[in-house]
C-alpha positions as CSV (number, residue, x, y, z in Angstrom):
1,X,0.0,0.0,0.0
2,X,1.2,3.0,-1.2
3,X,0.4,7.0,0.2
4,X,-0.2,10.0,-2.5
5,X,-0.1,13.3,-1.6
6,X,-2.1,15.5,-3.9
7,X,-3.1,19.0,-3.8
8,X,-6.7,20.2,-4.7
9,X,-7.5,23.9,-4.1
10,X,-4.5,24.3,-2.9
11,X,-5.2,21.9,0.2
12,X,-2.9,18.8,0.5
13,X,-4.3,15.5,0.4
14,X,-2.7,12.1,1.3
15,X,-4.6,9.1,-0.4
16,X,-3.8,5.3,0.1
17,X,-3.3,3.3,-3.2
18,X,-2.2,0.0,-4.4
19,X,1.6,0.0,-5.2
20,X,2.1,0.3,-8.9
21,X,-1.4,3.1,-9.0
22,X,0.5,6.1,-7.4
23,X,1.1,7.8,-11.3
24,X,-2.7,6.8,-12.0
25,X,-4.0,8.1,-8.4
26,X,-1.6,11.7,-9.7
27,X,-3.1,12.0,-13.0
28,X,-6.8,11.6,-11.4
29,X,-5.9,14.1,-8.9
30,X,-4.8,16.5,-11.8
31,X,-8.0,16.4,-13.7
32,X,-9.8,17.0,-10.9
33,X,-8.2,19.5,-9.8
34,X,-8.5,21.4,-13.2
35,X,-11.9,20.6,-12.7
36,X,-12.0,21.9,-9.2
37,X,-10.3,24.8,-10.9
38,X,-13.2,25.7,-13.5
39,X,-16.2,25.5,-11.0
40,X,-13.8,28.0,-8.5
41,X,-14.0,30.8,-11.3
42,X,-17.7,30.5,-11.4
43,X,-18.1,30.1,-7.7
44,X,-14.6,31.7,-6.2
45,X,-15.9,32.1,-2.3
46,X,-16.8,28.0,-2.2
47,X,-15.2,25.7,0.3
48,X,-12.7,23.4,-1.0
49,X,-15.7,20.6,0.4
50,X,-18.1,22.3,-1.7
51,X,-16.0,22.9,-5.1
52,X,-15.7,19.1,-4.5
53,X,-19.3,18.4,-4.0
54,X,-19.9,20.1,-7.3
55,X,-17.3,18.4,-9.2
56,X,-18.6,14.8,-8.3
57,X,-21.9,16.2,-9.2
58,X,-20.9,17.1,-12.9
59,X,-18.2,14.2,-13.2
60,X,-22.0,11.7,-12.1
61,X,-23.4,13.8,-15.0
62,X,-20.8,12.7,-17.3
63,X,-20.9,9.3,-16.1
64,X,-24.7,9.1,-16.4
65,X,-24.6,10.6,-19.9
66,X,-21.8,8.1,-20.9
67,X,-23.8,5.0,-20.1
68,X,-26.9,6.1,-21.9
69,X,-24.6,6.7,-24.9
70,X,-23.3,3.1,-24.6
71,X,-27.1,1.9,-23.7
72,X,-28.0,3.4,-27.2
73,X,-25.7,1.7,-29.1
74,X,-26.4,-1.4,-27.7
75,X,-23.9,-1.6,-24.8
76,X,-26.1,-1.8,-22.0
77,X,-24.5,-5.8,-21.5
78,X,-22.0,-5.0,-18.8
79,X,-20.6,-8.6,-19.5
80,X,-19.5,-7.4,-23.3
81,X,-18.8,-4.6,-22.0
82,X,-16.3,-5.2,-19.5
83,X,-15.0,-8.6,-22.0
84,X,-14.4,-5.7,-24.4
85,X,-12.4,-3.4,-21.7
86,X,-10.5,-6.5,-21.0
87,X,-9.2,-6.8,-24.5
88,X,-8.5,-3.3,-25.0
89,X,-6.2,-3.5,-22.0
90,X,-4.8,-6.5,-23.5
91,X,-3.6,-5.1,-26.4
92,X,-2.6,-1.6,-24.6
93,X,-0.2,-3.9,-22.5
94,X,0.9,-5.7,-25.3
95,X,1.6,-2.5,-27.3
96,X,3.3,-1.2,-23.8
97,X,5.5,-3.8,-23.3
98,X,6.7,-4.0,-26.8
99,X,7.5,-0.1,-26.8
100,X,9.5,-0.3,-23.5
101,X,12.1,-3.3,-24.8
């Protein structure tokens, strides 16, 4: 187990990960915080609590809106879904591990 430290609103977070997911758990915490970033121009006196609260509201938004998407075309099937994810990742580690010899 593995500890990030992150910043978000300028506040310092640490967050437990798996070892090997600290660059993953860093890039996350970048996105949101140029997410955090947006909704603070709109709303520049909001607590760093509530800049969050607003950001996992759009980002459930997004998420919502992404699964209809994939409902519409026919990807409602979490099974093939997730069969399909798998391969993807396949190929992504295949295509890593030939790049990095």
């Amino acid at each position: 187990m593995s500890i990030v430290t992150i910043t978000i609103n300028n506040k310092q977070f640490q967050i437990a990960c798996n070892d090997g997911q600290e660059e993953l758990v860093q890039s996350a915490a970048v996105k949101l915080s140029e997410n955090v970033d947006l909704i603070k121009r709109a709303s520049p006196t909001a607590s760093t609590e509530l800049l969050l609260i607003m950001c996992a509201l759009g980002l459930q938004d997004d998420n919502s809106n992404l699964r209809n998407k994939l409902s519409d075309k026919g990807w409602d099937d979490n099974e093939k879904l997730s069969e399909t994810l798998s391969t993807i990742a396949g190929y992504l580690e295949e295509l890593a591990n030939k790049i990095s010899r």
